[in-house]
mmCIF file of the N, C-alpha and C atoms, coordinates in Angstrom:
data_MODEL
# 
_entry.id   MODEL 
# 
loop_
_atom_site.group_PDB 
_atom_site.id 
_atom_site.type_symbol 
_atom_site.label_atom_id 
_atom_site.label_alt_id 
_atom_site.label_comp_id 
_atom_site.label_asym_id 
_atom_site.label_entity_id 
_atom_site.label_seq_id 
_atom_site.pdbx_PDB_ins_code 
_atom_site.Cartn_x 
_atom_site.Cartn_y 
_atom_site.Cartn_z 
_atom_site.occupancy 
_atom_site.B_iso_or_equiv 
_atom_site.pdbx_formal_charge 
_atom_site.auth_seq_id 
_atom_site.auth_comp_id 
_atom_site.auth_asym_id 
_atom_site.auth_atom_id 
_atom_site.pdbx_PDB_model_num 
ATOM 1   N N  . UNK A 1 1  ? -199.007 5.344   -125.630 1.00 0.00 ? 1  UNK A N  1 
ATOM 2   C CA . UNK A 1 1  ? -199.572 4.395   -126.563 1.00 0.00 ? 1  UNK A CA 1 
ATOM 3   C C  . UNK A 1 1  ? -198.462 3.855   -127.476 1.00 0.00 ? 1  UNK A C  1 
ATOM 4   N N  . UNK A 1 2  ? -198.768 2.560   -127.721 1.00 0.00 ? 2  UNK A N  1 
ATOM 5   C CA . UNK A 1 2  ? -197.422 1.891   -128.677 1.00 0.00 ? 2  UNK A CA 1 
ATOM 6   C C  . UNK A 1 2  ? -197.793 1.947   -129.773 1.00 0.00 ? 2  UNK A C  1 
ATOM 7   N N  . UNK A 1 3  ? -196.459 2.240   -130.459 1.00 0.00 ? 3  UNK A N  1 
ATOM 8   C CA . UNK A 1 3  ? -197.107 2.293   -132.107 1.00 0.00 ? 3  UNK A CA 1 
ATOM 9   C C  . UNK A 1 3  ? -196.816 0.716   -132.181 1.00 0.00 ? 3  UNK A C  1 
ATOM 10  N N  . UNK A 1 4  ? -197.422 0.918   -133.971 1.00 0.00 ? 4  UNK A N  1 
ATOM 11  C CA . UNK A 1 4  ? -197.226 -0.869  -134.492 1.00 0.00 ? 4  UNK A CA 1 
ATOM 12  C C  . UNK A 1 4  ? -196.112 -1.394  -134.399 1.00 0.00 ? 4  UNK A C  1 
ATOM 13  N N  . UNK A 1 5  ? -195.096 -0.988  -134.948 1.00 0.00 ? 5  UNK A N  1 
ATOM 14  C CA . UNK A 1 5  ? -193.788 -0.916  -134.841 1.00 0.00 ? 5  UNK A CA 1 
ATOM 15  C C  . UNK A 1 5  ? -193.668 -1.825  -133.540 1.00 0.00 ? 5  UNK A C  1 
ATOM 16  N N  . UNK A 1 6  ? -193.493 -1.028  -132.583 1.00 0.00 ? 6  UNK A N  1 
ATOM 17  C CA . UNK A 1 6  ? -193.367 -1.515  -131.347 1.00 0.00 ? 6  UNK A CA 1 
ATOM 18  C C  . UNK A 1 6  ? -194.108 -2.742  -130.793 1.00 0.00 ? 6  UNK A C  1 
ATOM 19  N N  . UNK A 1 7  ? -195.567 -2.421  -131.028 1.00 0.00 ? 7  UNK A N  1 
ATOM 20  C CA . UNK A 1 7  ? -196.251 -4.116  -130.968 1.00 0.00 ? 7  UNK A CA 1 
ATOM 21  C C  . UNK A 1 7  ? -195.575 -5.172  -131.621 1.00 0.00 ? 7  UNK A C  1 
ATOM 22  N N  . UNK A 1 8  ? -195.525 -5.206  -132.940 1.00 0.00 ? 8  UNK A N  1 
ATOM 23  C CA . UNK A 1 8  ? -194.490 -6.184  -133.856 1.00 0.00 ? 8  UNK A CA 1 
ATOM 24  C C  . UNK A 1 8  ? -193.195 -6.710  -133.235 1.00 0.00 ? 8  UNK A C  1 
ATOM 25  N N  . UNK A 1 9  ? -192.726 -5.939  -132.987 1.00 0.00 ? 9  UNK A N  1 
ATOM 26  C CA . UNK A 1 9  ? -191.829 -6.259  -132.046 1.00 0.00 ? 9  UNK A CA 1 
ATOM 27  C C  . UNK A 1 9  ? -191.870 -7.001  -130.705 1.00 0.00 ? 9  UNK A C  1 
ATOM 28  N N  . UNK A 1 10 ? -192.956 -6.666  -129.827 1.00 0.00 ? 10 UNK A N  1 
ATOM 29  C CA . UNK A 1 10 ? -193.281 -7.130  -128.572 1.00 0.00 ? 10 UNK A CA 1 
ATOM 30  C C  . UNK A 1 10 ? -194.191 -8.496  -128.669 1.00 0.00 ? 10 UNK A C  1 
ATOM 31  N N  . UNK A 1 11 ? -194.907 -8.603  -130.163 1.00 0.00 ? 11 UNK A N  1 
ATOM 32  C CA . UNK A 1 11 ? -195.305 -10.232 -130.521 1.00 0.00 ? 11 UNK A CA 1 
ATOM 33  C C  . UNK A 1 11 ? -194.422 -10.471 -130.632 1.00 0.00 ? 11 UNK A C  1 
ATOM 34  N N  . UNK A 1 12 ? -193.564 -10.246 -131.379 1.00 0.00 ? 12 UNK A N  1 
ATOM 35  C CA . UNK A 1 12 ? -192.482 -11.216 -131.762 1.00 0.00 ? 12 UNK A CA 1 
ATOM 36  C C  . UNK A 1 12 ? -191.554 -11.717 -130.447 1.00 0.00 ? 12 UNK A C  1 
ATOM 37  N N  . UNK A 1 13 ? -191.523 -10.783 -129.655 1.00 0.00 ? 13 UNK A N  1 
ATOM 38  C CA . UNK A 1 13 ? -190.695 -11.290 -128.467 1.00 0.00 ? 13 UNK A CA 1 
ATOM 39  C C  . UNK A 1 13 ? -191.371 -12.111 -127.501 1.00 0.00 ? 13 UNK A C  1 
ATOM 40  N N  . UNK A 1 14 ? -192.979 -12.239 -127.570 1.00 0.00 ? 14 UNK A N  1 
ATOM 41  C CA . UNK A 1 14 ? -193.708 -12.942 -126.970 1.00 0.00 ? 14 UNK A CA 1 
ATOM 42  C C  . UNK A 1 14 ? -193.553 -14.324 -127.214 1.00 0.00 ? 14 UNK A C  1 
ATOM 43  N N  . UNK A 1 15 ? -193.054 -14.798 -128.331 1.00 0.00 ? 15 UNK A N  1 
ATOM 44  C CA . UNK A 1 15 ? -193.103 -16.379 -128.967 1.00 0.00 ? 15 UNK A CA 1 
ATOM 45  C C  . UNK A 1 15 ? -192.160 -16.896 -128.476 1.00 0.00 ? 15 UNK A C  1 
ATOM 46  N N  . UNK A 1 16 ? -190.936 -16.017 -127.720 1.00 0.00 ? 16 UNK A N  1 
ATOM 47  C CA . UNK A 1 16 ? -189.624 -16.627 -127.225 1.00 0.00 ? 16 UNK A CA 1 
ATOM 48  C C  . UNK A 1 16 ? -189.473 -16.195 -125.547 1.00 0.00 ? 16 UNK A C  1 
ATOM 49  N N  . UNK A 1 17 ? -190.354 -15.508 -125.172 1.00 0.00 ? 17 UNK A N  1 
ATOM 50  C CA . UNK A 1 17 ? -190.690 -14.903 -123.320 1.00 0.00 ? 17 UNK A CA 1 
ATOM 51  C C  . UNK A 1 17 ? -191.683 -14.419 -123.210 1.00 0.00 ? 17 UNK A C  1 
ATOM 52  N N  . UNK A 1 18 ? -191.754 -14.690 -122.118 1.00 0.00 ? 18 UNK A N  1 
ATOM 53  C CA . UNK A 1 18 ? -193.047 -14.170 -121.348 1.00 0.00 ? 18 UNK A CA 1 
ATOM 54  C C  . UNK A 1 18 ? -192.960 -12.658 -120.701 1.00 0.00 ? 18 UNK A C  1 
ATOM 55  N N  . UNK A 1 19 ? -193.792 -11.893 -121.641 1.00 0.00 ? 19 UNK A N  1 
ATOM 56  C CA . UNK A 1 19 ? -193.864 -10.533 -121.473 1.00 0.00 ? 19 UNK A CA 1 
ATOM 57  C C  . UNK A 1 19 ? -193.998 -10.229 -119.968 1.00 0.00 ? 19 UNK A C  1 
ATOM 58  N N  . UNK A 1 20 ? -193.615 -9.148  -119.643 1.00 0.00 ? 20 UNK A N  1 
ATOM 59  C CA . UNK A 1 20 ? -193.933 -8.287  -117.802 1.00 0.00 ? 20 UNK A CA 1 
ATOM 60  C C  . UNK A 1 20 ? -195.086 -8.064  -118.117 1.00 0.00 ? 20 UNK A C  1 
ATOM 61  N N  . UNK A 1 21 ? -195.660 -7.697  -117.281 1.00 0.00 ? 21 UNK A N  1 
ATOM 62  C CA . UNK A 1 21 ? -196.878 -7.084  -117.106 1.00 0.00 ? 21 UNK A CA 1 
ATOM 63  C C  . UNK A 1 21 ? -196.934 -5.416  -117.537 1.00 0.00 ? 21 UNK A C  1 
ATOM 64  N N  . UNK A 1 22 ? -195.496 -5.000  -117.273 1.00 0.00 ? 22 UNK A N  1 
ATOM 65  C CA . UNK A 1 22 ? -195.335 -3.474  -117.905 1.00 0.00 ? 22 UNK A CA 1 
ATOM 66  C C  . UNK A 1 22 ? -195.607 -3.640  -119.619 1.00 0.00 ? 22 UNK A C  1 
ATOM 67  N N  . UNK A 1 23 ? -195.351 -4.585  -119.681 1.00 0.00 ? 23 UNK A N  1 
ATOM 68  C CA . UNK A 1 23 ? -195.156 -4.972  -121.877 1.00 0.00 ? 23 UNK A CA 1 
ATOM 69  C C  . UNK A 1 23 ? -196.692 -5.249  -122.040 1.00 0.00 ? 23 UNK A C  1 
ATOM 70  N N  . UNK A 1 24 ? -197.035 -6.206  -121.331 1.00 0.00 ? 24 UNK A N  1 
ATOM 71  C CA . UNK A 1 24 ? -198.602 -6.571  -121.601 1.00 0.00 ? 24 UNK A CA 1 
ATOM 72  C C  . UNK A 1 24 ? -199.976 -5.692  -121.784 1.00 0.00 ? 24 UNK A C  1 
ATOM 73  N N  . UNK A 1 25 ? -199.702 -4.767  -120.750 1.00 0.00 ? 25 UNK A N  1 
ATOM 74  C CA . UNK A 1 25 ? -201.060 -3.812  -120.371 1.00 0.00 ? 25 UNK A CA 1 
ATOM 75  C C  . UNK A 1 25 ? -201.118 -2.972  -122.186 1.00 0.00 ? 25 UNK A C  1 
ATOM 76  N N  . UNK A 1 26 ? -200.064 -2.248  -122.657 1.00 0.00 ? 26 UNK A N  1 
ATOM 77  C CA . UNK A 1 26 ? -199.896 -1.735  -123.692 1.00 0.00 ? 26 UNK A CA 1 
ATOM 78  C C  . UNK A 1 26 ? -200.324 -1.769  -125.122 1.00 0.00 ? 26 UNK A C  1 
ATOM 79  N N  . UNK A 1 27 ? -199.759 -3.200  -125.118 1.00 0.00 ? 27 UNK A N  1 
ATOM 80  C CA . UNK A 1 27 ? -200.029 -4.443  -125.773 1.00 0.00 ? 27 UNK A CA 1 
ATOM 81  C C  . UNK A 1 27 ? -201.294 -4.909  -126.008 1.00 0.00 ? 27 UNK A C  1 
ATOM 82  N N  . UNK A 1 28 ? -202.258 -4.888  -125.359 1.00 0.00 ? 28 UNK A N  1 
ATOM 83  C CA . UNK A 1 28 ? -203.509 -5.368  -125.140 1.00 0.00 ? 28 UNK A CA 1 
ATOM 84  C C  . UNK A 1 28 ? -204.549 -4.518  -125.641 1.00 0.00 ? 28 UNK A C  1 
ATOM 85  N N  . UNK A 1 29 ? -203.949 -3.128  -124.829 1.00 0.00 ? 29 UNK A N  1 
ATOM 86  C CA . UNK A 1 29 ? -205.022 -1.824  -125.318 1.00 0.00 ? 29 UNK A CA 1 
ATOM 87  C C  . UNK A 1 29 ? -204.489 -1.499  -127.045 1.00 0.00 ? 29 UNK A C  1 
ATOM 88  N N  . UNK A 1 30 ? -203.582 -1.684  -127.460 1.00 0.00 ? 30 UNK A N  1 
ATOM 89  C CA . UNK A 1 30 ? -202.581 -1.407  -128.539 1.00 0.00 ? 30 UNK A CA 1 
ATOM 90  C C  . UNK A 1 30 ? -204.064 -2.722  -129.402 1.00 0.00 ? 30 UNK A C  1 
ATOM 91  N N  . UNK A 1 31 ? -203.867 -3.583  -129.149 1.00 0.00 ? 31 UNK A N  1 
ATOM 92  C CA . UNK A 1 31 ? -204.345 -4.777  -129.720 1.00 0.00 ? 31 UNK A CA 1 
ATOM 93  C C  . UNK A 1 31 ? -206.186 -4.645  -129.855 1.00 0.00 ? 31 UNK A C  1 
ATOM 94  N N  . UNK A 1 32 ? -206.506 -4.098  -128.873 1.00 0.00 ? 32 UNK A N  1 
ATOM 95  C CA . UNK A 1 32 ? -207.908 -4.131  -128.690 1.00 0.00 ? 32 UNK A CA 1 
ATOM 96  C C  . UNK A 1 32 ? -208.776 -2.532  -130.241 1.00 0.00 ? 32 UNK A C  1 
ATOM 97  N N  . UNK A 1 33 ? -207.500 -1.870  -130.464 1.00 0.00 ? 33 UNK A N  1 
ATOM 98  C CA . UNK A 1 33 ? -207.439 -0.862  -131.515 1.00 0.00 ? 33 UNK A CA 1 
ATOM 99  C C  . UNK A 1 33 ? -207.154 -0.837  -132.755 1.00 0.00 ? 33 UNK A C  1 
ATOM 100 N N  . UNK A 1 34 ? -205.928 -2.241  -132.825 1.00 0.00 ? 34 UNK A N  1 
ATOM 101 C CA . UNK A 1 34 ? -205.570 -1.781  -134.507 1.00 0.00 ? 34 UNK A CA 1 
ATOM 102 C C  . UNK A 1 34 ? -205.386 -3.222  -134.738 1.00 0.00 ? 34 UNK A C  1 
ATOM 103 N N  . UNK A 1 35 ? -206.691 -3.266  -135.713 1.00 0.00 ? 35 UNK A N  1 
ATOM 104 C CA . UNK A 1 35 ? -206.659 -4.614  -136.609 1.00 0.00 ? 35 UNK A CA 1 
ATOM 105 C C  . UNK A 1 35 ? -205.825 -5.432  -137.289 1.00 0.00 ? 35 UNK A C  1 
ATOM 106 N N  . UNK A 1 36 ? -205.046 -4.998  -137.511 1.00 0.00 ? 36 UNK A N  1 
ATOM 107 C CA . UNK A 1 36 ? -203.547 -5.053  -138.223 1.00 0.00 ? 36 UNK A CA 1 
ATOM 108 C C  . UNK A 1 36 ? -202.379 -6.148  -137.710 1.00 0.00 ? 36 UNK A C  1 
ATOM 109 N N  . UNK A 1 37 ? -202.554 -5.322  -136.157 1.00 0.00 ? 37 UNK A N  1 
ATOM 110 C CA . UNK A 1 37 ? -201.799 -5.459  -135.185 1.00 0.00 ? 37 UNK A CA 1 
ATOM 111 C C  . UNK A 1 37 ? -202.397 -7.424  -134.342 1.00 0.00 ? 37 UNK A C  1 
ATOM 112 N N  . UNK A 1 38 ? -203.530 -6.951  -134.855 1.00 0.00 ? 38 UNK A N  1 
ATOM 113 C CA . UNK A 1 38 ? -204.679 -7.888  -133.957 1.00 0.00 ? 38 UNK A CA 1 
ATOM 114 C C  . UNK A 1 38 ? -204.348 -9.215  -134.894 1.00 0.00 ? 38 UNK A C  1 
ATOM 115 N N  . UNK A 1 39 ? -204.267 -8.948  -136.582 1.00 0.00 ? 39 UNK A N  1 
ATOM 116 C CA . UNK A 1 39 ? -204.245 -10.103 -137.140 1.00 0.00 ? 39 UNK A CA 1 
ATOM 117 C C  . UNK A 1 39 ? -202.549 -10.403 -137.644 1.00 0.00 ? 39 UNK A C  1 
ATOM 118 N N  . UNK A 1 40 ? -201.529 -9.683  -137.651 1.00 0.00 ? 40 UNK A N  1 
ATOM 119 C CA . UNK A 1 40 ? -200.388 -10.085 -137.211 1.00 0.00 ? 40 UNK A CA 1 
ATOM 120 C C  . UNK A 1 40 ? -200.236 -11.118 -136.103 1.00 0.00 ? 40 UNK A C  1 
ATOM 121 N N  . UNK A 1 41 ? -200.882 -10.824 -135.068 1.00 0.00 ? 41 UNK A N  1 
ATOM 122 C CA . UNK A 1 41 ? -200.726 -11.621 -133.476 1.00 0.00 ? 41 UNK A CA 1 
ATOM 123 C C  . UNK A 1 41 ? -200.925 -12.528 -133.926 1.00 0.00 ? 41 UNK A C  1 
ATOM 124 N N  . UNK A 1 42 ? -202.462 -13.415 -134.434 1.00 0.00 ? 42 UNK A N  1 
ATOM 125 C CA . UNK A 1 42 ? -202.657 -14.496 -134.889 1.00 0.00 ? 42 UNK A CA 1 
ATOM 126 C C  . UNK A 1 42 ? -202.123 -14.751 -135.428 1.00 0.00 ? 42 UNK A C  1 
ATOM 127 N N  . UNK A 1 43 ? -201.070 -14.398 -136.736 1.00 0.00 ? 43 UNK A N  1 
ATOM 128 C CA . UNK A 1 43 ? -200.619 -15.129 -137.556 1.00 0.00 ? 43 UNK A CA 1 
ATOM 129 C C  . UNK A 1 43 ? -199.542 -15.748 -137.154 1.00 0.00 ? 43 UNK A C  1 
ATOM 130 N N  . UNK A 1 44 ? -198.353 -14.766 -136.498 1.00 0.00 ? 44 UNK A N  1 
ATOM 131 C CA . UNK A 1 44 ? -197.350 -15.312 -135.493 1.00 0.00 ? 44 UNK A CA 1 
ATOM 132 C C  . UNK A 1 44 ? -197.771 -16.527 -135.001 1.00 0.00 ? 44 UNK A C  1 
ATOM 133 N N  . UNK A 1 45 ? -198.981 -16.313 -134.131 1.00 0.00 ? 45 UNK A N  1 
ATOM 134 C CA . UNK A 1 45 ? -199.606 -17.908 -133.423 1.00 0.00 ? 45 UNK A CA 1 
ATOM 135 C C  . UNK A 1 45 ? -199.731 -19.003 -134.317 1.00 0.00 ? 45 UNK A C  1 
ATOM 136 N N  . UNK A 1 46 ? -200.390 -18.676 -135.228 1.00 0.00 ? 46 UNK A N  1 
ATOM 137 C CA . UNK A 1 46 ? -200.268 -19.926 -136.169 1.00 0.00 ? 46 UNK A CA 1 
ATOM 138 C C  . UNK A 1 46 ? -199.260 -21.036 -136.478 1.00 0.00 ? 46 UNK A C  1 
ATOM 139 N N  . UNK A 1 47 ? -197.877 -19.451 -137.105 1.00 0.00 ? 47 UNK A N  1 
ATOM 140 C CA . UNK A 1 47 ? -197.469 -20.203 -137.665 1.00 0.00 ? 47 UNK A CA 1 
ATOM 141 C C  . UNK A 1 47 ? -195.962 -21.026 -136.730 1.00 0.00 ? 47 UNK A C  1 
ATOM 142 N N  . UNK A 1 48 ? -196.318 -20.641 -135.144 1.00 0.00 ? 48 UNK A N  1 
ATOM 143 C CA . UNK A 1 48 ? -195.211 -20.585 -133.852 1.00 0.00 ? 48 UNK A CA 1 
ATOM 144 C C  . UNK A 1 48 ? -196.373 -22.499 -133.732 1.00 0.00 ? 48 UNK A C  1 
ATOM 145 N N  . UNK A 1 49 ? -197.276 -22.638 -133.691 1.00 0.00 ? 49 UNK A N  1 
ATOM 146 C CA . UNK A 1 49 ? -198.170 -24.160 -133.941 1.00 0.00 ? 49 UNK A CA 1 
ATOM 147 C C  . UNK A 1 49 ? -197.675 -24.866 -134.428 1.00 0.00 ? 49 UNK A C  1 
ATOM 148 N N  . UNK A 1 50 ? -197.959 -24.476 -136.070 1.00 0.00 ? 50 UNK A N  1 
ATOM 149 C CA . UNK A 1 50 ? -197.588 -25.187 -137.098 1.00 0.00 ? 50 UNK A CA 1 
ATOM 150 C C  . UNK A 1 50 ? -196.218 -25.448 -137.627 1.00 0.00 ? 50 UNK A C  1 
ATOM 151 N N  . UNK A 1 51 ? -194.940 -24.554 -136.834 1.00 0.00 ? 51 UNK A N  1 
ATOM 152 C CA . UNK A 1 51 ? -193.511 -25.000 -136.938 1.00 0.00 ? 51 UNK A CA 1 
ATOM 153 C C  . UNK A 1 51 ? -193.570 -26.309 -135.744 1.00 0.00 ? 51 UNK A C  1 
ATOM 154 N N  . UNK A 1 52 ? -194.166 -26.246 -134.463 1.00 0.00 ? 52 UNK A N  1 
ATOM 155 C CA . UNK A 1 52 ? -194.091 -26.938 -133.368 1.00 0.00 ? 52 UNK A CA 1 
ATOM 156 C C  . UNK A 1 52 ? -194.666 -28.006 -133.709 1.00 0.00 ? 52 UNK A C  1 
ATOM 157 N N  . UNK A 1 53 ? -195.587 -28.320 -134.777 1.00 0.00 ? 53 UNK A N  1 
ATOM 158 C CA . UNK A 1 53 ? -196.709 -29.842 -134.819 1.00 0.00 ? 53 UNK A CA 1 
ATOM 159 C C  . UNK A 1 53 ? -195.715 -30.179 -136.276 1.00 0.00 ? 53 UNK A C  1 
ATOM 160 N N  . UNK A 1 54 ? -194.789 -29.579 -136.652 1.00 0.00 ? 54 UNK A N  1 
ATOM 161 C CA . UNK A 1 54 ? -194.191 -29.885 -138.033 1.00 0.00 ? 54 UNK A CA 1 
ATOM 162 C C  . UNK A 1 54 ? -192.984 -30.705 -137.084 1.00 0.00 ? 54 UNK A C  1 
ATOM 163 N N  . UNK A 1 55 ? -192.268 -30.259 -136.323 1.00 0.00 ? 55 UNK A N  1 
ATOM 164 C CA . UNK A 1 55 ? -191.229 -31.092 -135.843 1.00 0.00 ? 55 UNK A CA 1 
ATOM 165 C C  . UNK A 1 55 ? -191.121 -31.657 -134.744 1.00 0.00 ? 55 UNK A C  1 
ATOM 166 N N  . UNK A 1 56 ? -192.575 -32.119 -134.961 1.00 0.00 ? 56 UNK A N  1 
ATOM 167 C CA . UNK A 1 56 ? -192.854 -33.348 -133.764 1.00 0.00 ? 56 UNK A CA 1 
ATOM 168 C C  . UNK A 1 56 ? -193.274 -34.974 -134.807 1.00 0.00 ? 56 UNK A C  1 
ATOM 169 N N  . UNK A 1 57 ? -192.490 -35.619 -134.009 1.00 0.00 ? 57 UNK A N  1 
ATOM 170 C CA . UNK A 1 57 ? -193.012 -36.747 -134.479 1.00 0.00 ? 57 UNK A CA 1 
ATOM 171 C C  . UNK A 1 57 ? -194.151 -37.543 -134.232 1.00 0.00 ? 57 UNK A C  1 
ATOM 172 N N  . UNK A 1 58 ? -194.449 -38.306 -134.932 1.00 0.00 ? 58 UNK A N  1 
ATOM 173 C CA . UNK A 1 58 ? -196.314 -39.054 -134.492 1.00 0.00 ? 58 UNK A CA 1 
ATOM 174 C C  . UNK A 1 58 ? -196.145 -39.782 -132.742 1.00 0.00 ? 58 UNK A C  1 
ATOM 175 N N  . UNK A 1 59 ? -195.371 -39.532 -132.519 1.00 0.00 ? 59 UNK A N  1 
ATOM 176 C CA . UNK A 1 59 ? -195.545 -40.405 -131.350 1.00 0.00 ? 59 UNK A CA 1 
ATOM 177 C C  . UNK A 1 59 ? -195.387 -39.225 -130.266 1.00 0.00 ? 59 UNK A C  1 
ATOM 178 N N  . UNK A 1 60 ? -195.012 -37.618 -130.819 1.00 0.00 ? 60 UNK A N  1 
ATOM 179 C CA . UNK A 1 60 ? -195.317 -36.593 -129.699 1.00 0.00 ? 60 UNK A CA 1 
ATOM 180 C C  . UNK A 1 60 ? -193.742 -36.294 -129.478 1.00 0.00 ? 60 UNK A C  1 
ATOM 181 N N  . UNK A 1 61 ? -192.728 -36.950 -129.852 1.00 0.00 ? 61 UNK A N  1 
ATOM 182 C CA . UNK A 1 61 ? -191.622 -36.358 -129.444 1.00 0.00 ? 61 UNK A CA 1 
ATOM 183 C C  . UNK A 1 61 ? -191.078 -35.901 -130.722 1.00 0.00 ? 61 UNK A C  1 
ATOM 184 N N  . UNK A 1 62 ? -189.897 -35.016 -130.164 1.00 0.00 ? 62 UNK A N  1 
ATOM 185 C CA . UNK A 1 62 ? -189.576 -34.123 -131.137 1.00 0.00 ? 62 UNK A CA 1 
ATOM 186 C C  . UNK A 1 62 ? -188.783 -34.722 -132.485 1.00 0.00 ? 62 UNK A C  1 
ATOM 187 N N  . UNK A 1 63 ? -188.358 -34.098 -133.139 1.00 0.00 ? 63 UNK A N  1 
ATOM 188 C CA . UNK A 1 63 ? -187.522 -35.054 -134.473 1.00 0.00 ? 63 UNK A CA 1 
ATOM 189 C C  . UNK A 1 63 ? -186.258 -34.826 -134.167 1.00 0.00 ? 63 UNK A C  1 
# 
């Protein structure tokens, strides 16, 4: 079982690669347990959006 630590880490590496499937399974059950962990994830997501819709320009390309 992964501690938080380790999840934190493995979101965070999620925003820049695409996890194995060895990283994922962990991850998931890790996620499906600790709330914490669960609303970290989202927030990462958010704010990995809202840097991406910040340095785009109105016409969709980048700045």
């Amino acid at each position: 079982m992964l501690k938080c630590k380790q999840v934190n880490r493995l979101l965070s590496e999620a925003q820049d690669r695409p996890l194995t499937p060895r990283e994922k399974l962990p991850l998931r059950l890790h996620l499906a347990m600790c709330d914490g962990c669960r609303v970290l994830g989202k927030q990462l997501d958010l704010l990995r959006q809202a840097s991406r819709s910040y340095f785009r320009r109105d016409d969709g390309t980048p700045r």
